[in-house]
C-alpha positions in Angstrom: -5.1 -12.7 -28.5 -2.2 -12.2 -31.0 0.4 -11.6 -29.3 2.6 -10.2 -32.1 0.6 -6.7 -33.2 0.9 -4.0 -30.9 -0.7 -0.6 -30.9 0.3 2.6 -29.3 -0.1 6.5 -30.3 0.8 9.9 -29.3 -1.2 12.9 -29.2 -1.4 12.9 -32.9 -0.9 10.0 -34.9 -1.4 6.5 -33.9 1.1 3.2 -34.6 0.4 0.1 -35.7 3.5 -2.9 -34.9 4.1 -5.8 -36.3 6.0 -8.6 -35.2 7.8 -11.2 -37.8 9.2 -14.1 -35.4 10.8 -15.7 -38.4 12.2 -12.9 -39.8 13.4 -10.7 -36.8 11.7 -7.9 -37.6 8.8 -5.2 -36.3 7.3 -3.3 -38.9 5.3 -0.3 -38.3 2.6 2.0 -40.2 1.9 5.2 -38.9 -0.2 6.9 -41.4 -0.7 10.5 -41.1 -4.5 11.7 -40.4 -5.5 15.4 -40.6 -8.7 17.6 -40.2 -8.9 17.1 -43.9 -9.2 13.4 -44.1 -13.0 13.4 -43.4 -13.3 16.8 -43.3 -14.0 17.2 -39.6 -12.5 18.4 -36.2 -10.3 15.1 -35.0 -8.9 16.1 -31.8 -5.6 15.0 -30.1 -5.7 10.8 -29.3 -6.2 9.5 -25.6 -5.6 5.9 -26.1 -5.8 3.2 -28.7 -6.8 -0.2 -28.9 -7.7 -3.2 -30.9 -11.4 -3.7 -31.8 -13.2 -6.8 -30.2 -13.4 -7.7 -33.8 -9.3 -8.1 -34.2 -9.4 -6.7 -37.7 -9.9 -3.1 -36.4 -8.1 -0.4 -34.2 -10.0 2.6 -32.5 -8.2 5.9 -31.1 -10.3 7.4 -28.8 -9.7 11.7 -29.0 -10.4 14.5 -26.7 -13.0 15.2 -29.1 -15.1 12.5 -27.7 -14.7 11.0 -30.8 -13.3 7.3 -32.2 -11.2 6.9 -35.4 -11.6 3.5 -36.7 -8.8 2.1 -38.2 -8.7 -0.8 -40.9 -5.7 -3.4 -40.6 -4.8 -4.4 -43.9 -2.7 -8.3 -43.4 -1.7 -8.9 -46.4 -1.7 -12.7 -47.2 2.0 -13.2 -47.8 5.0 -10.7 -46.3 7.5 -11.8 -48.4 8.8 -8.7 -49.5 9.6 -5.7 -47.8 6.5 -3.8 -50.2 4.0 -6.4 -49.0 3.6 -5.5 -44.7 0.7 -4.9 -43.0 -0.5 -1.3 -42.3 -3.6 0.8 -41.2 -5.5 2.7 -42.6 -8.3 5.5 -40.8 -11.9 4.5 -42.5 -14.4 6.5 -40.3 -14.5 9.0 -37.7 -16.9 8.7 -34.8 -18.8 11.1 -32.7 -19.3 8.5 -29.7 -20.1 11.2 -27.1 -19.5 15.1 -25.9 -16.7 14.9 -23.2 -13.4 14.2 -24.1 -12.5 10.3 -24.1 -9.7 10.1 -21.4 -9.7 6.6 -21.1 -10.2 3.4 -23.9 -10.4 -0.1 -23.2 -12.1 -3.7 -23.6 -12.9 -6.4 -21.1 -15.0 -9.1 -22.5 -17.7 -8.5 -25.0 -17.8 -4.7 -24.1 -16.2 -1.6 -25.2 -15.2 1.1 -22.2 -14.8 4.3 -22.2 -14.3 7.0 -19.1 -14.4 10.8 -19.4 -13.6 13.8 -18.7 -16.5 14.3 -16.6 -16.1 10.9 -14.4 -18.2 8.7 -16.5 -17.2 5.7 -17.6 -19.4 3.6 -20.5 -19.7 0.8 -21.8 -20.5 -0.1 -25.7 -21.1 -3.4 -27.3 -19.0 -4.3 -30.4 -21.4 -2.2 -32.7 -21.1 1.0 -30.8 -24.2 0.7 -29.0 -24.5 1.7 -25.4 -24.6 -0.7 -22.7 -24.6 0.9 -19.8 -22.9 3.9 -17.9 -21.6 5.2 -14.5 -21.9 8.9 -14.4 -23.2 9.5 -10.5 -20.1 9.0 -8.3 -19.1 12.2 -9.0 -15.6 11.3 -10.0 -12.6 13.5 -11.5 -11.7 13.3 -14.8 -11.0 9.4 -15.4 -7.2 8.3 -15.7 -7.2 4.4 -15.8 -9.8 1.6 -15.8 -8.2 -2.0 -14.8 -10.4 -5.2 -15.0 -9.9 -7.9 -12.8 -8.4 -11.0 -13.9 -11.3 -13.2 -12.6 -14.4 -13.3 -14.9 -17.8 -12.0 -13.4 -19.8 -14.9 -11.8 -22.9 -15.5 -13.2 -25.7 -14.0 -11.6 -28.0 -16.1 -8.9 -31.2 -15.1 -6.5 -28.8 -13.1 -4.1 -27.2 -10.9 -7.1 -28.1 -7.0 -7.5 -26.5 -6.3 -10.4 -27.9 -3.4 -12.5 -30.5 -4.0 -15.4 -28.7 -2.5 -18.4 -30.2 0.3 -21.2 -31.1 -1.8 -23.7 -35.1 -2.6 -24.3 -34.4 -6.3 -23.0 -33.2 -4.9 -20.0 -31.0 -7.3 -19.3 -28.9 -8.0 -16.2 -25.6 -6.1 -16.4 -23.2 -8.3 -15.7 -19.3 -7.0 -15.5 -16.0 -8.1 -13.5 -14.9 -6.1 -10.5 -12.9 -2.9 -11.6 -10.2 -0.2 -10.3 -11.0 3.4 -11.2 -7.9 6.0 -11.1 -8.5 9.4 -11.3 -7.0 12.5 -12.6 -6.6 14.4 -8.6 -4.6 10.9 -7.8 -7.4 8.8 -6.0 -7.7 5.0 -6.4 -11.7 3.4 -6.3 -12.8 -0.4 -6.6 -16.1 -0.7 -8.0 -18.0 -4.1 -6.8 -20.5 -4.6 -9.8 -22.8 -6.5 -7.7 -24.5 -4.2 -6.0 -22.5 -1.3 -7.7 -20.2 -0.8 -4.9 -17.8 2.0 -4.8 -14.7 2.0 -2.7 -12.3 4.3 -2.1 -8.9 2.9 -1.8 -6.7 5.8 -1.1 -5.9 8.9 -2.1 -2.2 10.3 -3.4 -0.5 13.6 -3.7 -1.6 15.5 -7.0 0.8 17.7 -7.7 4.6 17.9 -7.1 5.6 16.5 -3.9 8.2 19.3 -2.5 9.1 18.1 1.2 10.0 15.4 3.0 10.7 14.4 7.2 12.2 11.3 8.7 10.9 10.5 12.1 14.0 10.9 14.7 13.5 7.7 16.6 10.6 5.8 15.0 10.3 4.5 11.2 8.1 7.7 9.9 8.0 9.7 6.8 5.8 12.1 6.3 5.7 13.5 2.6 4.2 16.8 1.2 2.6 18.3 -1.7 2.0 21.2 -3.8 -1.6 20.3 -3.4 -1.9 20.3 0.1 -1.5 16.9 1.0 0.7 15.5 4.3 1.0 12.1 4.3 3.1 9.8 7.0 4.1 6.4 6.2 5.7 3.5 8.0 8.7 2.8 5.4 10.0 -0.4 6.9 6.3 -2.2 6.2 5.8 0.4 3.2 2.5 1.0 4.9 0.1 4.3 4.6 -0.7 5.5 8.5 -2.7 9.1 8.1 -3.1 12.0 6.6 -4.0 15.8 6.3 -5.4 17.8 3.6 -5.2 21.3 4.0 -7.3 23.9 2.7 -7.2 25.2 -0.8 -4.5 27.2 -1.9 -2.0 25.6 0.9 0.5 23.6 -0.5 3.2 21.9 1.5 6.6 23.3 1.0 9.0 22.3 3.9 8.2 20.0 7.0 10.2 18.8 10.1 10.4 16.7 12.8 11.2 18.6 16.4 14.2 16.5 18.3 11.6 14.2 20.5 9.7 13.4 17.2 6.3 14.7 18.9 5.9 17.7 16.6 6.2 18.4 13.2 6.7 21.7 11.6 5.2 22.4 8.0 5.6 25.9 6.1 3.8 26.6 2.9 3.6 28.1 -0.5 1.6 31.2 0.5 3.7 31.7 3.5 1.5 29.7 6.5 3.6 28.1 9.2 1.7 25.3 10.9 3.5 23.4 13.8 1.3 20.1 14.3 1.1 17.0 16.6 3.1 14.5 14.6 0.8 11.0 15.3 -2.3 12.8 14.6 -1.3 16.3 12.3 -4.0 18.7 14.4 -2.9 21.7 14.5 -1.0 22.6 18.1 -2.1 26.2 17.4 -5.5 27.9 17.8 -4.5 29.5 14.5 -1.6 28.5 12.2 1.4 31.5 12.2 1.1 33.7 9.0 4.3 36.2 9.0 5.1 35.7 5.3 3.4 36.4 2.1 5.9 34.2 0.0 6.6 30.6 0.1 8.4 29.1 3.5 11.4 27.0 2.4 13.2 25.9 5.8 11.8 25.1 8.6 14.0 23.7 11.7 13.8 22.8 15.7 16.2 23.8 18.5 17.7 20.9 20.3 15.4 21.3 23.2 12.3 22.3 21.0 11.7 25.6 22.4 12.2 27.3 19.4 11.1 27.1 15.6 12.8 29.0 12.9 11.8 29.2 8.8 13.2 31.1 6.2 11.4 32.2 3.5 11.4 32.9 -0.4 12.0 36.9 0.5 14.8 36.0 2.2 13.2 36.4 5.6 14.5 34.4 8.8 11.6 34.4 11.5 11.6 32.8 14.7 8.9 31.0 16.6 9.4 30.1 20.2 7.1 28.4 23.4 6.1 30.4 26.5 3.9 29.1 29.5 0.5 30.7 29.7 -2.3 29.2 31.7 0.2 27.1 33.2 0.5 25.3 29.0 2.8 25.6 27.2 2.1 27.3 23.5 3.9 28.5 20.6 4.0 32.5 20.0 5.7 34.3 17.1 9.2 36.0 18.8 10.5 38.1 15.3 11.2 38.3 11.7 14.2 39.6 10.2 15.5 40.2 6.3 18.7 39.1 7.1 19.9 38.2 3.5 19.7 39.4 0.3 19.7 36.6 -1.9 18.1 33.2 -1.4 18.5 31.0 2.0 20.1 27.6 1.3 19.7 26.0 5.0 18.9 27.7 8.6 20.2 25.2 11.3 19.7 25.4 15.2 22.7 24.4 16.6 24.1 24.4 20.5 26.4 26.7 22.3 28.8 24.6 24.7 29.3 26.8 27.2 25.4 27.4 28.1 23.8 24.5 26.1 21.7 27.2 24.8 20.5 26.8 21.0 21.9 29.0 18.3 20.7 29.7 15.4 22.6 30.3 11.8 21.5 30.5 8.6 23.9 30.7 5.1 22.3 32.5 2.1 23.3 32.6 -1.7 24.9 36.1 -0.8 27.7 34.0 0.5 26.6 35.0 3.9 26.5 33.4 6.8 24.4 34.9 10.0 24.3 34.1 13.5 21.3 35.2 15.4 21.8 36.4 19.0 18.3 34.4 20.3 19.2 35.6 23.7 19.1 39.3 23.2 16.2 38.9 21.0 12.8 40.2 21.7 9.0 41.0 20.5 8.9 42.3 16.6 13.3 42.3 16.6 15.9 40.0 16.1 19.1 40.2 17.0 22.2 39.7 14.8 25.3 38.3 16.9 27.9 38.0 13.7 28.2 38.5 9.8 30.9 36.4 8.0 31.6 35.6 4.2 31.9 32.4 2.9 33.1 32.3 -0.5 34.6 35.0 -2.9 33.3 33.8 -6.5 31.4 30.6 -6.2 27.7 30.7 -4.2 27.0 28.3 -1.2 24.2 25.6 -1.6 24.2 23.7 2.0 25.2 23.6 5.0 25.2 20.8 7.8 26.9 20.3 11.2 30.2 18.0 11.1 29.8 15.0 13.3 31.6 15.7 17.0 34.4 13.5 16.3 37.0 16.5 17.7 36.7 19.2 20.6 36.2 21.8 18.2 32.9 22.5 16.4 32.3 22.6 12.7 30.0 23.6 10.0 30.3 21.3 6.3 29.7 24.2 3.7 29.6 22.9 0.2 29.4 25.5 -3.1 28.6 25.9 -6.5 32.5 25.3 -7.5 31.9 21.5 -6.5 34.0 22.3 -3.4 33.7 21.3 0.7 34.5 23.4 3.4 34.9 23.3 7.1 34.1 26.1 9.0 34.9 26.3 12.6 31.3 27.2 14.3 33.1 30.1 16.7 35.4 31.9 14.6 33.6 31.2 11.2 36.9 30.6 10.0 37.5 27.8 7.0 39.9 25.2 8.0 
């Protein structure tokens, strides 16, 4: 309720703030507290906050313990000497799991865990009641709602709690985050768990834009493809793969019906883009390293990626059975530094697709797709791009002339133009 102390702490120490409105001026104690201030293991702090009692803070610690603090006000902050401060006056041992998570919503105390409990204490420490069988990852954040619990009536179901009365337990509504990036609601009446949605884990390493229809599909490190509608900002589906796959590169094909995903440990998965099943009996698995481009031909008969061993390897589709199904065509090391893009492009003359890819070995490599067969794939032209600075992308110039052009830009902050036939700069 006083809106002019704040509390916050690292891993370590814990802060105390003080705001003086006449004055101007925050004033801060952050006393130091070690192993040998009551003799015992501490642990790093979690979170912090202010006591239901107001003349108290607790840190909770990884230790599954709580430091109380004692806030000294002193009566008049006249001088500089006389500001409020804390100071640590006991130490705790609330519980075995590390304390992830420290809060207070009416007369209670809440803690979650490590373990995917969460508890609830009264202002003495006692224990309330607990929520330990969802079987939830480690706990991140606990938010209250806003409007109190009503009070209970014939129709209620909410829990008795643990103490010998065995009261009615009686709590607002709450969202539970979790450590592997899933959102719950928890209805106390009737202990009612929802799960909201789910998010990406880890690092989120590729990215697609429908071609024709307002799409992204996003993926993760931890396996995770996700499409969204980003015009309503809306969540459409999902796919989680299985362990061990994380997402490293995905594309749309030209129509925008398939979408091509390469991951860490070298899978290549082309799937149906409204509904991510796989198009493949079995996904393609040519490379043991991470796949880091994947791209469409114009007419989506053929798939190229490019890998972390600087490996090019070409997918294309065939008619069996009267279907039409994807087949692996070849692989080749063509460079001998790291790819920076692979692009399908269009040959004029035939309106076949053509395929070139530009490597950090200032290389850039046309494949002959046409000569190319089972297990080999064919070279068509080697040209050099720079001297002394490295390539980092390339993209096709807009067809605003008769002639063809490649947009290579380098490590020396420069762009070039390239003339897609002769591979000579501008």
């Amino acid at each position: 309720t006083n809106n002019k102390e704040l509390v916050s702490n690292s891993k370590t120490q814990t802060i105390y703030y003080s705001w003086f409105e006449e004055k101007e001026m925050l004033s801060y104690s952050a006393p130091l507290l070690t192993e040998k201030t009551f003799n015992k293991l501490v642990g790093k702090f979690s979170q912090s906050v202010f006591h239901l009692n107001s003349t108290q803070i607790l840190s909770a610690t990884m230790e599954g313990k709580l430091v109380v603090w004692d806030i000294h006000r002193p009566r008049s902050s006249s001088t500089l000497l006389n500001l409020p401060y804390i100071k640590a006056c006991k130490l705790i041992h609330l519980q075995k799991e590390s304390i992830t998570v420290l809060t207070t919503v009416d007369s209670y105390l809440v803690t979650g865990d490590i373990r995917g409990n969460i508890k609830f204490y009264d202002h003495t420490l006692s224990i309330i009641n607990w929520y330990s069988n969802f079987n939830l990852s480690a706990i991140k954040t606990l938010s209250f709602s806003k409007t109190p619990a009503s009070p209970p009536t014939e129709k209620s179901n909410f829990p008795p709690d643990c103490t010998l009365k065995g009261d009615l337990f009686v709590v607002r509504n709450f969202i539970i985050a979790t450590y592997d990036a899933t959102v719950y609601h928890l209805t106390a009446d009737g202990t009612k768990l929802e799960k909201l949605f789910k998010e990406p884990k880890d690092a989120i390493c590729a990215i697609a834009c429908h071609p024709y229809q307002p799409l992204i599909a996003i993926g993760s490190i931890c396996g995770m493809i996700k499409v969204w509608d980003y015009e309503t900002k809306k969540y459409l589906f999902s796919r989680v793969f299985e362990k061990g796959l994380g997402v490293q590169s995905l594309t749309y094909n030209p129509e925008g019906a398939l979408l091509g995903a390469g991951f860490t440990e070298g899978t290549v998965y082309i799937l149906d883009a409204m509904s991510l099943e796989s198009e493949s009996p079995e996904p393609f698995k040519y490379s043991r390293t991470s796949v880091t481009h994947v791209c469409f031909s114009h007419d989506s008969k053929y798939m190229a990626t490019a890998d972390v061993s600087f490996t090019v390897a070409v997918y294309m589709v065939v008619v069996k059975n009267r279907q039409r199904v994807w087949e692996y065509l070849a692989r080749l090391r063509s460079h001998h530094s790291s790819i920076r893009s692979l692009l399908f492009g269009v040959h004029l003359d035939s309106n076949e697709p053509r395929l070139l890819s530009l490597g950090k070995d200032r290389f850039l490599i046309e494949y002959n797709l046409i000569k190319s067969y089972k297990d080999h794939l064919e070279v068509l032209d080697i040209h050099r791009t720079d001297q002394g600075s490295y390539p980092t992308c390339m993209v096709w110039y807009p067809p605003l002339t008769k002639e063809l052009f490649l947009l290579i830009c380098n490590s020396g902050y420069k762009v070039k133009l390239f003339n897609s036939t002769t591979k000579m700069c501008r």
